[in-house]
DRENVEX-934598 format. One record per atom (N, C-alpha, C, O): residue in one letter; x, y negated, z negated. Coordinates in steps of 0.001 Angstrom, whole numbers, plus 524288, in hexadecimal, padded with zeros to 5 digits. Each point is the difference from the previous one (the first is absolute). Layout:
// residues N
AXYZ;...
END
This chain:
// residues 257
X4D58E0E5C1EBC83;X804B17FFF980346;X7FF2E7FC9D804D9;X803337FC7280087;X7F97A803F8802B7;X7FD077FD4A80494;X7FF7F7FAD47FFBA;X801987FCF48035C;X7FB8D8018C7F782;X800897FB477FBE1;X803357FE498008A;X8009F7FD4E803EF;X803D6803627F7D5;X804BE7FF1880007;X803047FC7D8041E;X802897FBEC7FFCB;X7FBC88081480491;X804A67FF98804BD;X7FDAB7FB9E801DC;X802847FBF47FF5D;X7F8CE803AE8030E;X7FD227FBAD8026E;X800BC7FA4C7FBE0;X800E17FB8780187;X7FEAC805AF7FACF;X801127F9E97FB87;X805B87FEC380237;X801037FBEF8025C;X801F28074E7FCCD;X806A07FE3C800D2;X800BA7FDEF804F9;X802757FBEC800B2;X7FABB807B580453;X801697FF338043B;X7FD0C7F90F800CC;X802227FC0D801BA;X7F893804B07FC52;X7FCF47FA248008D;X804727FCCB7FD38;X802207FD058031E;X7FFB0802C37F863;X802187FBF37FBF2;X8065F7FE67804D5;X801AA7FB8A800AE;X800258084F80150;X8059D7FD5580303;X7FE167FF5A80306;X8033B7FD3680237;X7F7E88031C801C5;X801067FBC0805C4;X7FD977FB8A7FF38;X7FE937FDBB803FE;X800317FF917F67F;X7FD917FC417FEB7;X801F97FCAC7FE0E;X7FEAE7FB677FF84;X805A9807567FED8;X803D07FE617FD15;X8059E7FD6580415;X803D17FD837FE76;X7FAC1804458073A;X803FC80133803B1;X7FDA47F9F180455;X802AB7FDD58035E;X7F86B800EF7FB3A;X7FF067FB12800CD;X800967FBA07FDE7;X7FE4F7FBD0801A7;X8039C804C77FB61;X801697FAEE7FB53;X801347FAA9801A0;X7FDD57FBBE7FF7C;X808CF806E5803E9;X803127FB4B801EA;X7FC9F7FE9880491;X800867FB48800BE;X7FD0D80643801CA;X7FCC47FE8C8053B;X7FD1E7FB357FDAB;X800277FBA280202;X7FD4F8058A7F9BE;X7FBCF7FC1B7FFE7;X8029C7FBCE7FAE4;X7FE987FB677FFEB;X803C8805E37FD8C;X802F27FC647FC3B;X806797FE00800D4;X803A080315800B8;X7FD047F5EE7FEF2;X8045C8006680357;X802437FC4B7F8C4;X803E27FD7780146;X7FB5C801D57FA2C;X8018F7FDBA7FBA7;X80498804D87FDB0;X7FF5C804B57FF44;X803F17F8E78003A;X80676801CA7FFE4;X7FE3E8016A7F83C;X80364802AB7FDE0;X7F8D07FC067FF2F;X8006C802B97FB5F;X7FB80803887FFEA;X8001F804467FDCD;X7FC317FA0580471;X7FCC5804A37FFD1;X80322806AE80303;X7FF1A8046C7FE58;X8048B7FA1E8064E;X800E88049E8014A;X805D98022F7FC40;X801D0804748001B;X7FFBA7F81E7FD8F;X80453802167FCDA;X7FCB4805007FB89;X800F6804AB7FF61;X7FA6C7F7567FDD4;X7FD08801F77FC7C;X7FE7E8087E80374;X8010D8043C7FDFC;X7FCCC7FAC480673;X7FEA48032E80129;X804F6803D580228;X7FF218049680129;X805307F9857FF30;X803CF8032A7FFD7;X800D08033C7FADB;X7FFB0804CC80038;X801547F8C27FB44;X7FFED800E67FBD6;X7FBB0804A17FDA8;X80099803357FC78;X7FA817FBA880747;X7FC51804587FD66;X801098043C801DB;X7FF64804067FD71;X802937FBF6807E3;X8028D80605802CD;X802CD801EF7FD13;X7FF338048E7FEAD;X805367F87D7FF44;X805AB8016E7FC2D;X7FDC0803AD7FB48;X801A5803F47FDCF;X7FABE7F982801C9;X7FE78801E17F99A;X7FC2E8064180091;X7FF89803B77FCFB;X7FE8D7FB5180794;X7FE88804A58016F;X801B98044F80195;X7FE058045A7FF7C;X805287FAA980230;X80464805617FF75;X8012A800F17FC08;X80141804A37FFBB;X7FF1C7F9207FC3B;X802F8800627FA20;X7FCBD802247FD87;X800F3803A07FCFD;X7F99E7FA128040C;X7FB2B804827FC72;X7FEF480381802CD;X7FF6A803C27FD0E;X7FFD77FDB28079A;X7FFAF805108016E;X8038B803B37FFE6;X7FEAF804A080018;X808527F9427FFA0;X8027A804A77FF30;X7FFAB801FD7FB0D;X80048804BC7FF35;X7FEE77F6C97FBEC;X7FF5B8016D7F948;X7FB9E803607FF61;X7FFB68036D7FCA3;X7FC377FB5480758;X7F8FB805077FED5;X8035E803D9801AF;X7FD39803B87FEBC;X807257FE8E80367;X80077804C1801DF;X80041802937FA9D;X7FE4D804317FE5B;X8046E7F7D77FF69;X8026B8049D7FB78;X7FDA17FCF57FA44;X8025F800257FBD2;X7F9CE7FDD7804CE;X7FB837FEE37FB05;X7FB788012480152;X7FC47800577FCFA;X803A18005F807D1;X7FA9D800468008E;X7FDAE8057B802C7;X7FB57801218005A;X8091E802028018B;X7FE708047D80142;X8040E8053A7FD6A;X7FF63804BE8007A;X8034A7F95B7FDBD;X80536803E17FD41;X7FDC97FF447FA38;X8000D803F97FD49;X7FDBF7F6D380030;X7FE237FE117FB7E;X804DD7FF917FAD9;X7FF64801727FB75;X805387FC39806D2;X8046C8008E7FE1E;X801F87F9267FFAB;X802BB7FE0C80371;X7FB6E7FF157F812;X801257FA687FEE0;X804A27FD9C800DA;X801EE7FE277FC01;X8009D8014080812;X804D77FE55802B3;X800B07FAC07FD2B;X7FC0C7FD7580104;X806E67FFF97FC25;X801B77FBE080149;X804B97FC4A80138;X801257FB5E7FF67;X800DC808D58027E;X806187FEBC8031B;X8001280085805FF;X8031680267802CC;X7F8C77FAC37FE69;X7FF9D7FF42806F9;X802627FC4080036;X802E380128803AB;X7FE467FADD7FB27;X804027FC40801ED;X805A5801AD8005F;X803027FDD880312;X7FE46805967FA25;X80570802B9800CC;X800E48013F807D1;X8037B7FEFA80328;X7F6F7803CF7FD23;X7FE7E801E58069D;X802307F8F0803B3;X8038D7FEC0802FE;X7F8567FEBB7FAB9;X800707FA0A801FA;X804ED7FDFE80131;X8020C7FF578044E;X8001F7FF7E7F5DB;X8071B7FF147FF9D;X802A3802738038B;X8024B7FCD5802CC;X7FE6E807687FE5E;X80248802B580299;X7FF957FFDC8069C;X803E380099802C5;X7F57C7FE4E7FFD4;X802ED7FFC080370;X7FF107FA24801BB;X7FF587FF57804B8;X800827FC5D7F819;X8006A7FB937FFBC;X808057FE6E80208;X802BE7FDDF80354;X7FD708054C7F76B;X805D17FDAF8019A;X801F88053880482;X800ED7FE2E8045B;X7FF6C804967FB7B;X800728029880420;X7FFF77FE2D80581;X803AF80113802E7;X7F8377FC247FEB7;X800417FDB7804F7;X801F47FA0E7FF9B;X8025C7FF6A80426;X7FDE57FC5C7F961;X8049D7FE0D7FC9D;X8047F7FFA1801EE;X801D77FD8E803B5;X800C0806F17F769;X804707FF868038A;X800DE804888069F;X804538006F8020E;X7F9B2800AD7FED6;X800EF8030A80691;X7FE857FBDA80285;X800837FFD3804C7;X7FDB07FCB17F8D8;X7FDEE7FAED8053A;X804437FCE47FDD0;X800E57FD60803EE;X802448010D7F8D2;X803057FAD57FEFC;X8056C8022180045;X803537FD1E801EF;X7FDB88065D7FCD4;X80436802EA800F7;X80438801C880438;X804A67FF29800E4;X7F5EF804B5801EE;X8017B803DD80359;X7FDCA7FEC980582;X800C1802F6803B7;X7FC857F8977FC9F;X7FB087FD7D804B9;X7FC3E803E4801FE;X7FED37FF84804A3;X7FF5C803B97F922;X7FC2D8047880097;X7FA597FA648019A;X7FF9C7FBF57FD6E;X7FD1480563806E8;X7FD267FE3980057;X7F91D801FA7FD3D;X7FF6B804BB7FF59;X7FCAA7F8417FF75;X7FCF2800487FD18;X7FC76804C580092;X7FDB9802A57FCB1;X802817FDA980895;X7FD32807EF800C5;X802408033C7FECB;X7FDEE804097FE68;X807067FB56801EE;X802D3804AB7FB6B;X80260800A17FCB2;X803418037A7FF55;X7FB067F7CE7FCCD;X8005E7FE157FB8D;X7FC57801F57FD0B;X801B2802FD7FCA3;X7F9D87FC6580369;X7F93B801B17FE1F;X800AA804D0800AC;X801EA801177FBBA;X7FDE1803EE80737;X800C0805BF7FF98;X8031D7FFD97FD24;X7FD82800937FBED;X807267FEFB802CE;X805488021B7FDD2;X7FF0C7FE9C7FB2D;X8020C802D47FCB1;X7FBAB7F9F1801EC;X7FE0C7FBCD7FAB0;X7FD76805477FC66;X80160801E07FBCA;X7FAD37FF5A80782;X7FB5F804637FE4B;X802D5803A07FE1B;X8001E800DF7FB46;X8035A8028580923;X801BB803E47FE1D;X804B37FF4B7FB90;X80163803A27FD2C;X800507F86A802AE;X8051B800087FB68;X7FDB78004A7FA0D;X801F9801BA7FBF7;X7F7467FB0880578;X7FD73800737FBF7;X7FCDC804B97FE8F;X7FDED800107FBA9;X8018A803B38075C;X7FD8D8035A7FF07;X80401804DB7FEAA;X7FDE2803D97FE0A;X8078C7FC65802CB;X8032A802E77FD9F;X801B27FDC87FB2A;X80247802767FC8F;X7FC917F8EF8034C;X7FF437FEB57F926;X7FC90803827FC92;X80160802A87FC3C;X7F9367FCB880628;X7FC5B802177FCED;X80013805DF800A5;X7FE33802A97FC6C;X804478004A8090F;X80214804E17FE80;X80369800F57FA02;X7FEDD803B07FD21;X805707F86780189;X800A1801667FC0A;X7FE397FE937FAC8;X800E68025C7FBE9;X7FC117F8DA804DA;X7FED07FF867FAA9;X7FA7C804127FEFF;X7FFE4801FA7FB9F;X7FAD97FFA68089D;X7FF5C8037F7FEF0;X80224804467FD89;X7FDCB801997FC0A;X804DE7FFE48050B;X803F9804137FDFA;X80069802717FAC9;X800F7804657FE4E;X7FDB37F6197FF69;X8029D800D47FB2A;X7FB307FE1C7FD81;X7FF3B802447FBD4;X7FCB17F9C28058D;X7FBDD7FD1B7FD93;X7FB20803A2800CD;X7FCB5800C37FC95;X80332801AC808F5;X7F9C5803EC80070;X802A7806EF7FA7E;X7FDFA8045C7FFD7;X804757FA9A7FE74;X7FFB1804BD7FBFF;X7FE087FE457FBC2;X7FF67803327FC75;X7FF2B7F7C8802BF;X7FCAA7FE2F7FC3F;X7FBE27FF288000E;X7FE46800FD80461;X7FDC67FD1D7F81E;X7FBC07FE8180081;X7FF2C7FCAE7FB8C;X8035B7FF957FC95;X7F7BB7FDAF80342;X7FDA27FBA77FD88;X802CC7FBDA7FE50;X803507FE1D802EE;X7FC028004C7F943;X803547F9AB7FEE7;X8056C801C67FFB0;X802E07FC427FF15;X80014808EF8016E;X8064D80043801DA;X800067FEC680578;X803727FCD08010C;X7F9EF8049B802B9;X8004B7FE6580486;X800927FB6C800E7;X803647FDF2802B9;X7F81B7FF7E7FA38;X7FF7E7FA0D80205;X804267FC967FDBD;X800A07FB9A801D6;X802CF8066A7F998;X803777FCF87FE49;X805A280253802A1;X803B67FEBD7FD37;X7FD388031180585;X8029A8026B80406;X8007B7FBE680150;X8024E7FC0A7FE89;X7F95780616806E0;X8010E7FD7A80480;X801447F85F7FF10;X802AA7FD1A802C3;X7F9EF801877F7E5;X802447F9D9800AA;X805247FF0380071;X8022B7FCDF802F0;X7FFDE806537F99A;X806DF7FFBE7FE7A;X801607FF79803DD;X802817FC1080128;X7FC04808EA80373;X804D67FFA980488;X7FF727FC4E80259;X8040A7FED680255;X7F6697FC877FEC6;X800DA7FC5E8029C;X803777FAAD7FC95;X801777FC018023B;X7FF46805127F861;X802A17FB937FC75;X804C28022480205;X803227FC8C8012E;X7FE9E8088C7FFB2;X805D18014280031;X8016A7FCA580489;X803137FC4F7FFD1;X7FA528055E80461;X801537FE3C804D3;X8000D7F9CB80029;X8037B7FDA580256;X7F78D7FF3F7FA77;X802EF7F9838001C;X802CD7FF0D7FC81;X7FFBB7FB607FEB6;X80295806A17FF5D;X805BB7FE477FC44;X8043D802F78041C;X804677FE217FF7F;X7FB47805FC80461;X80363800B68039C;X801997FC8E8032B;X804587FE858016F;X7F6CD800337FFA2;X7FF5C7FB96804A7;X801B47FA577FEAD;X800EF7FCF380398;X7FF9D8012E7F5FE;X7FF697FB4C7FC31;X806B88007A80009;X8029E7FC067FF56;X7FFF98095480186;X805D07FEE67FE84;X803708017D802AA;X804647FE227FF65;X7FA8F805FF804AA;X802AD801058042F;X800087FB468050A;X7FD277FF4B803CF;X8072E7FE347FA40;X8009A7F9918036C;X8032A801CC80512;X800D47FC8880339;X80075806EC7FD87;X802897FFD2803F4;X7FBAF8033080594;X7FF9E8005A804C8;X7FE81800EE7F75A;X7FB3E80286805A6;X7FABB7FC838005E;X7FE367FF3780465;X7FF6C7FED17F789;X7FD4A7FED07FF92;X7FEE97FB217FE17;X7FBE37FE387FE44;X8095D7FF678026C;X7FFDE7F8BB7FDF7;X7FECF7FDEB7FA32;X8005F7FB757FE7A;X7FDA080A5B7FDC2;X7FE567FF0E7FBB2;X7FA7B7FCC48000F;X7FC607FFC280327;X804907FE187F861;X7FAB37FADE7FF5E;X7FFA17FBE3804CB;X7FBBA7FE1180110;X807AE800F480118;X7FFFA7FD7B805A7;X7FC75800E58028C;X7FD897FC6B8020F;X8012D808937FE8D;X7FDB28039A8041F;X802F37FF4F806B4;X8046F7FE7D80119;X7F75B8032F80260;X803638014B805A6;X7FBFB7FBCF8032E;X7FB63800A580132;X8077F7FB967FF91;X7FD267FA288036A;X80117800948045D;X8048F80137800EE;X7F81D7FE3880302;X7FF687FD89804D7;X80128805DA80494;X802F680092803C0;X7F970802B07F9DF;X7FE4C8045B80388;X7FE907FF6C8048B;X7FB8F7FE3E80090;X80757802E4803DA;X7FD967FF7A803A2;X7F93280038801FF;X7FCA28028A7FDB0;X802B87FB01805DF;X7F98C801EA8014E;X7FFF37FF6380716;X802237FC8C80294;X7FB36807477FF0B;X7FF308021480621;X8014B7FADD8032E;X7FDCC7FBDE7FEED;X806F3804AA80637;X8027E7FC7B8035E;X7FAEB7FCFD80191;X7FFAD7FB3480028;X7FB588092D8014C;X7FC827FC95803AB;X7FDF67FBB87FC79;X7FE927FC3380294;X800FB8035D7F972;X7FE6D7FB347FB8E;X802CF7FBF18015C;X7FE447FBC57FE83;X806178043280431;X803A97FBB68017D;X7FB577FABD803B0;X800377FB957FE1D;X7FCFF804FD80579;X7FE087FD9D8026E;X7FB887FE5D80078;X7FE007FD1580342;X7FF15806C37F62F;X7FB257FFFB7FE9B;X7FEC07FAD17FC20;X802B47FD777FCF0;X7F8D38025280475;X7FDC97FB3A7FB6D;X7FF31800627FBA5;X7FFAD804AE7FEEF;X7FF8E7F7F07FC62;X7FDCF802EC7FAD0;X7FCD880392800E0;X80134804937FF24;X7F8ED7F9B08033A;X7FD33803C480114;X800B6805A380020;X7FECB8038E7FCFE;X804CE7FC0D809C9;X800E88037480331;X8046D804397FB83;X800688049580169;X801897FA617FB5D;X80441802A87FCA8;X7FD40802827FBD4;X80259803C47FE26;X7F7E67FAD17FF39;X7FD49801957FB5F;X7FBCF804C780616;X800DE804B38008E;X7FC7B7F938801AD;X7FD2C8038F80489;X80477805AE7FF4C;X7FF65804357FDC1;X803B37FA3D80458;X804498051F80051;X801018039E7FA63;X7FF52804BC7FF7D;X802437F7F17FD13;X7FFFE8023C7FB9C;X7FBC1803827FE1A;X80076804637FE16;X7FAE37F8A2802E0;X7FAE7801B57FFE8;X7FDF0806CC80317;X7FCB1803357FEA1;X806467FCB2804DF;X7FF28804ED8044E;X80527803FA7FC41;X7FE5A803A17FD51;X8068B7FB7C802D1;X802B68033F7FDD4;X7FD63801FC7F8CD;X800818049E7FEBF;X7FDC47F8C17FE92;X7FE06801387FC32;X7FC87803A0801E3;X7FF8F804567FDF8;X7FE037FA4F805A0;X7F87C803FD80151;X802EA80457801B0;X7FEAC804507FE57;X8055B7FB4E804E5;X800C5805CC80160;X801DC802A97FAD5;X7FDE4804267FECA;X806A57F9617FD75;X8019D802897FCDB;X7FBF5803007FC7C;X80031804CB7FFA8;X7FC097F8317FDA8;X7FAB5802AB7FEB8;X7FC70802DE80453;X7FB938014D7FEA5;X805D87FF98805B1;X7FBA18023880240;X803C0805DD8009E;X7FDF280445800D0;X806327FB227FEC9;X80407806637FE13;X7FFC7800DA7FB91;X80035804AE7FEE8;X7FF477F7617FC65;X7FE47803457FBC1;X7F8888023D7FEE0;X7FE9C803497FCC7;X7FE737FA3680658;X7FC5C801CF7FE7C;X7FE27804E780424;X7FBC9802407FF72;X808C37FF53805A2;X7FEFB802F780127;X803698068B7FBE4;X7FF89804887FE74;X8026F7F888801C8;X80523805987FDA5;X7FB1A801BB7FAF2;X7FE698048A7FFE8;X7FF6B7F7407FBE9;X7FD65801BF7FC81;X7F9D6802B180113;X7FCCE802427FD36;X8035D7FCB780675;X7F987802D780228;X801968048380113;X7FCBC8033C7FE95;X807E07FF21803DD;X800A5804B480218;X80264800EC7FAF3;X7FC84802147FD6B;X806D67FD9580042;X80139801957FB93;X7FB358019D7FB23;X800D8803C97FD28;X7FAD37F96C8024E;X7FC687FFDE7FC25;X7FBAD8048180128;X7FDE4802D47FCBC;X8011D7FD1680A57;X7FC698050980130;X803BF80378802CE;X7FE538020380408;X807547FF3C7FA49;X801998045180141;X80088804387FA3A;X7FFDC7FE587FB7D;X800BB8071180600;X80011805C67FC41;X802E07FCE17FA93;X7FEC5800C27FB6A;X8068E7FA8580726;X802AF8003E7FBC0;X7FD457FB7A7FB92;X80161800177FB65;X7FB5D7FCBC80639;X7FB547FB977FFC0;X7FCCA8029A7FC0A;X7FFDF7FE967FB68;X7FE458042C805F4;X7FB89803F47FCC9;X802CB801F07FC93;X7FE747FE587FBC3;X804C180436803CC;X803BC8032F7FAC4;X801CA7FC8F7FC34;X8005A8017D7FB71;X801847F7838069C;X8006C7FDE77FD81;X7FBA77FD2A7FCD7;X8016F7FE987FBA2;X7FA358006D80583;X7FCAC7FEB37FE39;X7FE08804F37FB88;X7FDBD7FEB47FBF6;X8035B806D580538;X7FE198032D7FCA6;X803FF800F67FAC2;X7FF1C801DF7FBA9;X805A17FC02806BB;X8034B7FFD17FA2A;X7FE8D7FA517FC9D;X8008F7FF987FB3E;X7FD777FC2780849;X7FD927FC9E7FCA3;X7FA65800FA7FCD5;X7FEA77FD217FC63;X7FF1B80614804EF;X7FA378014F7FC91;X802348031E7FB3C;X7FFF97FECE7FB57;X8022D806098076A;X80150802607FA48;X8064D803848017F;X800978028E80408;X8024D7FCFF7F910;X8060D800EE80338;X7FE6A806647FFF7;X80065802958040A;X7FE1E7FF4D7F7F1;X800F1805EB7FD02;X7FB93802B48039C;X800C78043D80224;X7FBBC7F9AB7FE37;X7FDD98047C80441;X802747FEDF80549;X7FEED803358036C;X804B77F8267FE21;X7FFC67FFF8806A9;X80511806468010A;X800778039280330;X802EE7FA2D7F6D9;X803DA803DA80029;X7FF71805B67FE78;X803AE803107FF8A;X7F47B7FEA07FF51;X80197805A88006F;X7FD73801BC8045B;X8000B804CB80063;X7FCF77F8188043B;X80068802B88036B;X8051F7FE3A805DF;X7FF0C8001E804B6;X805477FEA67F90C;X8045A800B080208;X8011D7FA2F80231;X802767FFDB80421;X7FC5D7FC617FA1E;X801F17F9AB8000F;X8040B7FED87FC1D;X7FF42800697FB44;X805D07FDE18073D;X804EF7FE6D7FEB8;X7FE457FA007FF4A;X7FFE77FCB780383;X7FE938026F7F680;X7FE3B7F8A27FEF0;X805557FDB7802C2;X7FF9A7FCCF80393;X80722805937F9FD;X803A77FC2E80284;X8001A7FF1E8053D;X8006B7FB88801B8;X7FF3E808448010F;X7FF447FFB880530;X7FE557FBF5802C4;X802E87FCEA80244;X7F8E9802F17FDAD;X7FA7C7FCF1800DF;X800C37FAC57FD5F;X7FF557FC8780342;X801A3801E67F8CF;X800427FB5B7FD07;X807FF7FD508022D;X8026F7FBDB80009;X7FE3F8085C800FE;X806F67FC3780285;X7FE1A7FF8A8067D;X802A07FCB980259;X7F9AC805B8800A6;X800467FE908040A;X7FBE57F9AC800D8;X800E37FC748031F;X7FB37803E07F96C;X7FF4A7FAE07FF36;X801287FA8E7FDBA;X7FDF27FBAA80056;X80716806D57FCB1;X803177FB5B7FD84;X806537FD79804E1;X802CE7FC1980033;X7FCC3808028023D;X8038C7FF5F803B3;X7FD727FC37805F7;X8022E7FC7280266;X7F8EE805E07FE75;X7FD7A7FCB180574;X7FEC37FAD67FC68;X7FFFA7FC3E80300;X7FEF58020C7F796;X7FF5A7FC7C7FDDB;X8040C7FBAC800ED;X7FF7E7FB588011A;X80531808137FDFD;X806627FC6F7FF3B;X7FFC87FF0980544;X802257FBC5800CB;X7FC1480663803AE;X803B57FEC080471;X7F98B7FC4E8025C;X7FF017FFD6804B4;X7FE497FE3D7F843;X7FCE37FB4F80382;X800987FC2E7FC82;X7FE7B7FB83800D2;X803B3805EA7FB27;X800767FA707FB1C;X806677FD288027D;X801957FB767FFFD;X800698089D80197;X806957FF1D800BE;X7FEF07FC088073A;X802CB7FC1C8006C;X7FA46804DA80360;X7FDCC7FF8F803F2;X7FF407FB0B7FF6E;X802DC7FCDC80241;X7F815801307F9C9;X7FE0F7FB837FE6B;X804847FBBF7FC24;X7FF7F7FB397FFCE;X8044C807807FDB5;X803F57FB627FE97;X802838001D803D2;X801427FB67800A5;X80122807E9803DE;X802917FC16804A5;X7FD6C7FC7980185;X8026F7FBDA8000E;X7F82F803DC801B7;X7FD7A7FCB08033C;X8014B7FBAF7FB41;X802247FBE880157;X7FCF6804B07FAB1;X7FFC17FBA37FC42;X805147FB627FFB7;X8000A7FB607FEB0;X8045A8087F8034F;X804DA7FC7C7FE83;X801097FF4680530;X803E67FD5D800FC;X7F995804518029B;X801137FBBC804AD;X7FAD77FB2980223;X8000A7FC7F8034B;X7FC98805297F99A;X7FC0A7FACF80014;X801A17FBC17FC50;X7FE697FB86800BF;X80526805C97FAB2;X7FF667FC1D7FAE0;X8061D7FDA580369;X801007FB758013A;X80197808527FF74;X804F37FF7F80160;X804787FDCD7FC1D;X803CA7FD1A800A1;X7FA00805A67FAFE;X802A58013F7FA4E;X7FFA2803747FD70;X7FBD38021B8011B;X8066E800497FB6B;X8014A8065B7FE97;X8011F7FDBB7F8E8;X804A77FEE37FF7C;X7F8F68007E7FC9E;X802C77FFD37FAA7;X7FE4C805CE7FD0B;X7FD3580376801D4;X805B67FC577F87D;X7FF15804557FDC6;X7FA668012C7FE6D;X7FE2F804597FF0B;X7FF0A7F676800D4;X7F9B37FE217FDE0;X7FC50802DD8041D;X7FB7D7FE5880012;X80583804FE802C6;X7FEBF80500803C2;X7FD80803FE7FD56;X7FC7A802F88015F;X806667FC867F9D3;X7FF47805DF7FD9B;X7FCBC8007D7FA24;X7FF34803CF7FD2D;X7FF057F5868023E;X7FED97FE1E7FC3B;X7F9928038D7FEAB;X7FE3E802EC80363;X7FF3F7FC5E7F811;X7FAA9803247FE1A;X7FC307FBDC803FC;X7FBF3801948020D;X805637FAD37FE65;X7FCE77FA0380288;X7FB708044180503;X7FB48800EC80007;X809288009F80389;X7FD978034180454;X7FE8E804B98004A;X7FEEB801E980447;X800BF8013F7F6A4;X7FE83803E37FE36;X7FA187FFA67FDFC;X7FC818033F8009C;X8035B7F8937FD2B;X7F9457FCB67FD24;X7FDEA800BA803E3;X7FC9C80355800BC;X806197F7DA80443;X7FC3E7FF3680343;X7FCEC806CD801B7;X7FB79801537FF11;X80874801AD80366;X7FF94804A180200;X7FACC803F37FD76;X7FC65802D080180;X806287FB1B7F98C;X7F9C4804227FD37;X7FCE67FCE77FF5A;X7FD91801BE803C3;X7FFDA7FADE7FADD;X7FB457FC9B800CB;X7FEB58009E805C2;X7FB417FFE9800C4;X80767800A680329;X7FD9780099804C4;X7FC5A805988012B;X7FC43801A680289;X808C08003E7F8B8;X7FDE7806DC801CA;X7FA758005C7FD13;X7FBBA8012C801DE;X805617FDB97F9EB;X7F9E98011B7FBA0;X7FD167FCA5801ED;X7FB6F8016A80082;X8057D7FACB800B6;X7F9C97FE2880172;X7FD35802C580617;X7FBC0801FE8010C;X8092C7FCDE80209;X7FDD9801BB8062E;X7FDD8806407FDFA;X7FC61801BF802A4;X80507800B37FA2E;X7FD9E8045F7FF0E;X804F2805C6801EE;X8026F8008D8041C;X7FD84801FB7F84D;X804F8803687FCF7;X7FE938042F8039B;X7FB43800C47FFBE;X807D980355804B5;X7FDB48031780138;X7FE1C7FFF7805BF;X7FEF380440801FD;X800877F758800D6;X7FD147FEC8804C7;X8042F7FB4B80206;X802617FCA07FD89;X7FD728048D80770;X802367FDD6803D4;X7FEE47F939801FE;X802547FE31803CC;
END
């Protein structure tokens, strides 16, 4: 645990020097990109790697609050800080419900679940033209006023800091989440479900509260996404960013932070 904390805490202020000492406009895009993705595998270990429940409809989480902040920014002129919260949570009352209906399953029904709902949602997204532009997608998302006066540089630097914080809230929410009562129960319905549940562990319980803090840092991380790309298509929701997501998870190691 001590471990743990000290690696994470070492890995972001090192990570928090980057732009200081590197001023190349692709290397820091690149390293934007690795933040992005890191939220995406750490919210997916919540619920593969400590619930032990093979998700592969996290991009549905993504999609959602991709376009979500989208349109509240092109729409409605919602600015980009409260675009990214609202993103999370629209996505995480997604996964309130598709939990719902997907954690009463288990094994390859689960996993063929959860893909569907993210296919449902890009053929939602592929044909509902009036919200969502269809195959068009949603162009020219706003991005933060102060970028107005900034340099290439100075606009990827920034980007660079809003990504670190965005991952430095998901890797806090998942540390307290992972060594809290409800952390441990979930991990004990991942070893063996049938004994966690006879000494009085609710597996749904425990496995929707980690599919839910999952949705709302995956949903978090597609706002930031569609106001860095400052494009929104249905290809959000595609298996493409689902690959990436689990290759990050299995290799970085299933289970650990």
């Amino acid at each position: 645990m001590t471990f743990e904390r000290n690696a994470i805490l070492g890995f972001m202020l090192i990570a928090a020097l980057l732009p200081v000492v590197v001023q190349d406009q692709y290397v820091l895009h690149i390293a934007i990109m690795v933040l992005f993705f890191a939220v995406l595998a750490t919210s997916l270990n919540l619920v593969v790697g400590y619930v032990g429940e093979f998700s592969l409809g996290h991009t549905a989480f993504l999609g959602m609050g991709a376009y979500t902040a989208a349109i509240l920014s092109t729409q409605y002129g919602w600015p980009m800080w409260a675009t990214i919260p609202v993103a999370g949570v629209i996505a995480a009352v997604t996964g309130l419900v598709i939990g719902a209906i997907t954690l009463r399953l288990q094994g390859p029904f689960f996993v063929i679940v959860t893909l569907s709902f993210a296919e449902v949602l890009r053929l939602v997204a592929d044909n509902w033209i009036g919200l969502t532009n269809g195959p068009m997608g949603i162009a020219g998302v706003p991005q933060p006023s102060v970028l107005a006066e900034a340099s290439n540089v100075g606009a990827k630097q920034l980007y660079f800091y809003i990504a670190w914080a965005v991952l430095a809230v998901a890797m806090y929410l998942s540390y307290r989440f992972v060594y809290s009562n409800a952390g441990r129960a979930a991990v004990a319905v991942r070893e063996n479900r049938y004994v966690a549940q006879s000494v009085g562990i609710r597996p749904f319980t425990y496995a929707m509260l980690a599919l839910v803090l999952g949705a709302f840092l995956t949903g978090m991380a597609g706002g930031f996404y569609a106001h860095y790309i400052s494009f929104v298509g249905p290809e959000v929701f595609r298996f493409a960013f689902m690959a990436s997501m689990i290759i990050m998870v299995l290799i970085g190691g299933k289970g650990t932070l």
